[in-house]
C-alpha positions in Angstrom: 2.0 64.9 15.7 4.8 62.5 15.1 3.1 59.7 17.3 -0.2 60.3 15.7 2.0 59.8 11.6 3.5 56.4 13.4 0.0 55.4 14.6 -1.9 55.7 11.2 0.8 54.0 9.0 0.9 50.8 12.2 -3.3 51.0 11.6 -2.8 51.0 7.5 -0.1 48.3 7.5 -2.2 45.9 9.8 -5.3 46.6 7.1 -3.1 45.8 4.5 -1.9 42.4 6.1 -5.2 41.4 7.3 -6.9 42.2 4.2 -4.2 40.1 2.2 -4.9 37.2 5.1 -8.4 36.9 4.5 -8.1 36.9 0.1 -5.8 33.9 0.8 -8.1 31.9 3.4 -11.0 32.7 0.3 -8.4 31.5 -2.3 -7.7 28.4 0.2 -11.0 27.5 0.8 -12.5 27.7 -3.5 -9.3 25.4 -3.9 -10.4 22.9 -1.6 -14.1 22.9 -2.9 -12.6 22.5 -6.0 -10.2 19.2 -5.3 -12.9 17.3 -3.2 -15.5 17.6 -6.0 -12.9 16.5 -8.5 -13.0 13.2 -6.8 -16.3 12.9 -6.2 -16.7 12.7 -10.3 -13.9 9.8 -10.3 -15.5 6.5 -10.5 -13.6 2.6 -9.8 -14.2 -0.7 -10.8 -14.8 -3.4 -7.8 -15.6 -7.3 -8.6 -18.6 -8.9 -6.7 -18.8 -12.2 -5.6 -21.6 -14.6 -4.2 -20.7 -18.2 -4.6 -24.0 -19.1 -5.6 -24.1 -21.8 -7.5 -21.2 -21.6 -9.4 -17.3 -21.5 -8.3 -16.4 -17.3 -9.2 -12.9 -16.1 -9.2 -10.6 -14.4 -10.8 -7.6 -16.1 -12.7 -5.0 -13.6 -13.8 -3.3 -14.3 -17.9 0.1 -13.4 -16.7 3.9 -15.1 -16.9 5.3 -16.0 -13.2 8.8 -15.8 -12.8 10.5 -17.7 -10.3 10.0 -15.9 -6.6 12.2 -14.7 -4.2 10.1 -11.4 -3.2 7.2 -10.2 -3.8 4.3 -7.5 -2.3 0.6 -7.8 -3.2 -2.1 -5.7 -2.3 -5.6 -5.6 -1.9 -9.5 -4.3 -0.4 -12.0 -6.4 0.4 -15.4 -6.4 1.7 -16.8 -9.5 2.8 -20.9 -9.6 3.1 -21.0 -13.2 4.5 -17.7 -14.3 6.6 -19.0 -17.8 7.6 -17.0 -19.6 5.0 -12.8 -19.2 4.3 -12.1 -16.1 1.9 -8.9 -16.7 0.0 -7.0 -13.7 -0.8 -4.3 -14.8 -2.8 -3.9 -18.5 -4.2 -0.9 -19.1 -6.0 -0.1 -22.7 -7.2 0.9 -25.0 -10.1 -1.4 -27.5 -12.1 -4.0 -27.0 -9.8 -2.5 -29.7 -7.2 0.7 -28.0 -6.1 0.2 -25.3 -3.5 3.0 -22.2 -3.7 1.4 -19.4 -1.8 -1.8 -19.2 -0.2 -3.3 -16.3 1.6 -6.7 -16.4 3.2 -9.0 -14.9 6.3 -10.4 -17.6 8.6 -14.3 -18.6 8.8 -15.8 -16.0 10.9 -13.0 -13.6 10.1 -11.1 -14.3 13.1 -7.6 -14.1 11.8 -5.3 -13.9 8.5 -3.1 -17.1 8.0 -0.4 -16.8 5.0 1.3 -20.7 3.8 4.6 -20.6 1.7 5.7 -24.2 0.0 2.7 -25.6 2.8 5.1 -23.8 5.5 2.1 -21.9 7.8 4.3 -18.9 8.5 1.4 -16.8 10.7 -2.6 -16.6 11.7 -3.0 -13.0 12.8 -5.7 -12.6 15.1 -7.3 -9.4 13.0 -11.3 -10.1 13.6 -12.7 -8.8 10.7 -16.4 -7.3 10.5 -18.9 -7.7 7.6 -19.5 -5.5 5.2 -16.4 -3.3 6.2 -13.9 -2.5 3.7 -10.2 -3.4 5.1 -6.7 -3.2 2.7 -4.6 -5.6 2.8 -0.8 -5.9 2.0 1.6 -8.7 2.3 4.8 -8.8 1.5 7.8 -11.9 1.4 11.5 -12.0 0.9 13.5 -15.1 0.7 16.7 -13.2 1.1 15.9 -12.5 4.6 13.5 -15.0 5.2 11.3 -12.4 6.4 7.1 -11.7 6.0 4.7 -8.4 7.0 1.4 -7.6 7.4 0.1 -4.6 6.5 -3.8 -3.4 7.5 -5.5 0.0 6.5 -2.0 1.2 5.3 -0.4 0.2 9.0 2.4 -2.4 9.4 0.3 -5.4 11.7 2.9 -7.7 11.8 6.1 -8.9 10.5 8.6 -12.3 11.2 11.3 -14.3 10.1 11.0 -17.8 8.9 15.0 -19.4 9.3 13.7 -22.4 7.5 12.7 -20.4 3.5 16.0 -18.4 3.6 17.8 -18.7 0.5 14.6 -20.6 -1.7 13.1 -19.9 -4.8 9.3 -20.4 -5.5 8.3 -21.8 -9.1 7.6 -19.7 -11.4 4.8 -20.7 -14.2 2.0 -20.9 -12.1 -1.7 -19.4 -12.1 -2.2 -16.4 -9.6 -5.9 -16.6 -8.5 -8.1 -14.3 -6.2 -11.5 -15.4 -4.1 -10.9 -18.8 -4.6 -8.3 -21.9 -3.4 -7.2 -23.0 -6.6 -6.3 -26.6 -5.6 -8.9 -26.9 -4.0 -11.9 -28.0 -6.6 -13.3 -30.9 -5.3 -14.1 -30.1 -2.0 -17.5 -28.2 -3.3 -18.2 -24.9 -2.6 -18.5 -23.6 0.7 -15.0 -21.8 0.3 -14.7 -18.1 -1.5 -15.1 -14.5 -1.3 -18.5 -13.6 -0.8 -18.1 -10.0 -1.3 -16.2 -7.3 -2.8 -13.0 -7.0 -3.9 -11.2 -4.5 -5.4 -7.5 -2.7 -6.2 -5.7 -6.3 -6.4 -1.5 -5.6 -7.4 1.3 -7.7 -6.8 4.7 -6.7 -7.4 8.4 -8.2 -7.5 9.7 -6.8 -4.4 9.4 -6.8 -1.3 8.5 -3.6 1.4 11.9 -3.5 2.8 15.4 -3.9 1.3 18.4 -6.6 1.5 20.6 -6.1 4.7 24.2 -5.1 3.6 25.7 -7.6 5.5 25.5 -11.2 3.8 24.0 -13.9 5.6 24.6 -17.3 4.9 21.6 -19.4 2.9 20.5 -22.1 4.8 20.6 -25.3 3.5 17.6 -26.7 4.1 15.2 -27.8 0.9 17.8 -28.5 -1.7 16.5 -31.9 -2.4 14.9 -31.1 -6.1 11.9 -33.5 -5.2 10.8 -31.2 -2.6 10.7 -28.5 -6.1 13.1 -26.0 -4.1 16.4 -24.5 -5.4 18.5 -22.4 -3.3 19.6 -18.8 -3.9 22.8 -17.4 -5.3 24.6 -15.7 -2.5 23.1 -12.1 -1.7 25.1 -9.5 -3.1 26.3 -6.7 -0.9 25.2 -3.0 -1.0 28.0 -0.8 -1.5 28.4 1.6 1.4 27.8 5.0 -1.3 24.4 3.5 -1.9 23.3 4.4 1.1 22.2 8.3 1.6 23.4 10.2 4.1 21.5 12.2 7.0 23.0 15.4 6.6 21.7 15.4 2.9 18.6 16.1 3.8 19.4 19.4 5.4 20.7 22.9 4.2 24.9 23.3 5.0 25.1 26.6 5.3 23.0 27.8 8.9 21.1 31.1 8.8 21.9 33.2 11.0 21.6 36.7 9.7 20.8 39.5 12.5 17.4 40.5 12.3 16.6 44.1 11.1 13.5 46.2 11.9 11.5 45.0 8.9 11.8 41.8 10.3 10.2 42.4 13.8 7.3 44.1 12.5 6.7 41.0 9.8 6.9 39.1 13.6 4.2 41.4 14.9 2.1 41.6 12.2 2.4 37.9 11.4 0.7 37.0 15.2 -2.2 38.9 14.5 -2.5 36.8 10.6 -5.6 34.9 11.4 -5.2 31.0 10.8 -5.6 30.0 6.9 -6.6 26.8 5.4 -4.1 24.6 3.9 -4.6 22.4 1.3 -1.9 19.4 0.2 -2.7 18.2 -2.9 -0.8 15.0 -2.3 -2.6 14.1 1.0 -6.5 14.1 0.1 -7.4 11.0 1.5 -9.6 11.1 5.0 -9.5 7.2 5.4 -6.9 6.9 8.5 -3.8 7.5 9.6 -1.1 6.2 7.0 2.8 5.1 7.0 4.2 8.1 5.1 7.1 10.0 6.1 7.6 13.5 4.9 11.4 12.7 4.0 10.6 9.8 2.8 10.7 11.3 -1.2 14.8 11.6 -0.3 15.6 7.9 -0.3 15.7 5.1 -2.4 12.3 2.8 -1.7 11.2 -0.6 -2.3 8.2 -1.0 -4.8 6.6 -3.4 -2.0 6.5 -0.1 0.0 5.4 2.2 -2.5 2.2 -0.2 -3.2 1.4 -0.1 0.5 1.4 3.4 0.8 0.1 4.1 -2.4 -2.9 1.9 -2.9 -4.2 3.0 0.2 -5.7 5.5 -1.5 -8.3 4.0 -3.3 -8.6 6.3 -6.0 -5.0 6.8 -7.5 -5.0 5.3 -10.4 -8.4 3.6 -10.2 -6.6 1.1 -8.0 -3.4 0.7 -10.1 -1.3 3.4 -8.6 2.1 1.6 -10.1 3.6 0.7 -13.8 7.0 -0.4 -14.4 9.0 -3.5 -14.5 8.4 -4.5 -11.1 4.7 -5.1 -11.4 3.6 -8.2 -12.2 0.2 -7.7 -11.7 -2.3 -4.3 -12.0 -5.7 -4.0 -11.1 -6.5 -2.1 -14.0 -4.6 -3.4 -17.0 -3.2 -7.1 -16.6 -5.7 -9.3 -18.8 -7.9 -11.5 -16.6 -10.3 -14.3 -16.6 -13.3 -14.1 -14.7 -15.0 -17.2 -13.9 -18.7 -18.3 -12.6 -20.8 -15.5 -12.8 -18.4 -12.6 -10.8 -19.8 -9.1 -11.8 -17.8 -6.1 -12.2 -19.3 -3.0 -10.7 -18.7 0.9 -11.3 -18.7 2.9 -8.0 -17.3 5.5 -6.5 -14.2 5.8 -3.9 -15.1 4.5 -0.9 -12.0 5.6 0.8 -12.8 9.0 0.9 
């Protein structure tokens, strides 16, 4: 009789649990439906080029300071990849080239030119009418450059020679065009889509603690570079600690009978969909680290990882004093004929 009382209340217990399983997996599963259309009513804004008859770029109303480090971001789809496609073109007076960023004809590779220094031509091999995200960040203070594609580090490098120099400030930030480069006709330019286009102040990796010494190479003011005041040290409290990211005191309680049946009851819980609200995107693996909320990091980084997703923020994921540039509200000029299109996210 006693067996028979212990085998009902086993039989009523295992209802109960499976019962509760199955209204979560239902409560799971109307929440997902729910996010996913909830971005399927958001709608961005991407900028199409042709090149047809006309020059078409966009020229950015904003105040440059002088550079040491900087990120920028962006997508693109190219439609005809024949010609050059300048990503970012950043000079002065239309003559002087600062920065220049740009995808080889045939889009065999990514080339990026400081102060008319070629630091890098990544062999990428880029496919028409593909969308790809592009990041690349600089730092003068290390002398140091990466690559980032589809939200994955490509490449990165040193160049000895920048350490320690300054880019002008003042001058015009342009995108699907080489700004100094007018009178050689028009063969060069986007033809394509563009879209989610940020730069920032900082670069995707911090200062080293230890100071190295500047170079002295390019002081000569008619070569228009200054050299940098010597980096300032990060005090040793700055930087977080490992064991902060984990509880002190250990569990290690003795487990009672309630606990083993939770054990045994908990095997037979069948498996329940989980949603994260904070990882929707389906467009590829990305760099995120789950701890990576628990320490301090660079604004460079946060646009890499961030406007990944194409639909945070409509392709402005960032605000603050770091950005120089936002897709969505810097004031821009748009020139020859580029159209701006509403779509939907593509990166979903």
């Amino acid at each position: 009789m006693q067996f028979a009382k212990h085998t009902l209340f086993f039989c009523c217990l295992f209802l109960w649990k499976t019962t509760g399983a199955v209204l979560n997996n239902r409560n799971a599963a109307k929440s997902f439906v729910k996010n996913y259309n909830h971005h399927r009513d958001i709608t961005i804004h991407k900028v199409s080029f042709t090149q047809k008859g006309y020059i078409q770029f966009l020229k950015y109303i904003s105040h440059v300071p002088p550079l040491t480090e900087y990120t920028f971001c962006i997508w693109v789809r190219s439609n005809n990849l024949t010609y050059s496609h300048p990503l970012l073109s950043y000079s002065k007076h239309e003559e002087e080239r600062l920065i220049r960023v740009w995808i080889s004809p045939h889009g065999t590779d990514i080339n990026l030119e400081i102060l008319e220094h070629h630091l890098f031509k990544i062999p990428i091999h880029f496919v028409e009418n593909h969308w790809y995200h592009i990041c690349q960040s600089w730092s003068s203070y290390q002398a140091s450059w990466n690559l980032y594609l589809n939200g994955k580090l490509k490449s990165s490098g040193i160049e000895p020679q920048l350490r320690g120099v300054i880019i002008k400030g003042d001058g015009d930030i342009v995108v699907g065009q080489e700004y100094t480069d007018f009178d050689k006709g028009l063969d060069d330019g986007i033809e394509g889509d563009v879209f989610g286009f940020n730069f920032v102040l900082s670069p995707t990796s911090f200062a080293p603690i230890v100071d190295f010494p500047l170079r002295r190479h390019y002081q000569r003011r008619e070569e228009g570079l200054h050299k940098l005041p010597p980096l300032i040290s990060r005090p040793a409290n700055d930087v977080p600690g490992v064991l902060s990211y984990f509880t002190i005191e250990p569990n290690r309680r003795q487990k009672g009978i309630v606990d083993v049946f939770n054990d045994v009851f908990n095997f037979f819980d069948p498996p329940t969909i989980r949603v994260q609200k904070n990882k929707q995107v389906r467009f590829g693996p990305r760099i995120i680290n789950d701890i990576d909320d628990f320490t301090p990091k660079p604004t460079g980084l946060k646009l890499v990882e961030l406007s990944y997703n194409c639909f945070l923020g409509r392709g402005a994921p960032l605000s603050g004093e770091d950005v120089l540039i936002s897709w969505t509200r810097s004031p821009v000029r748009v020139f020859g004929g580029a159209i701006l299109k509403t779509i939907p996210p593509f990166c979903t």
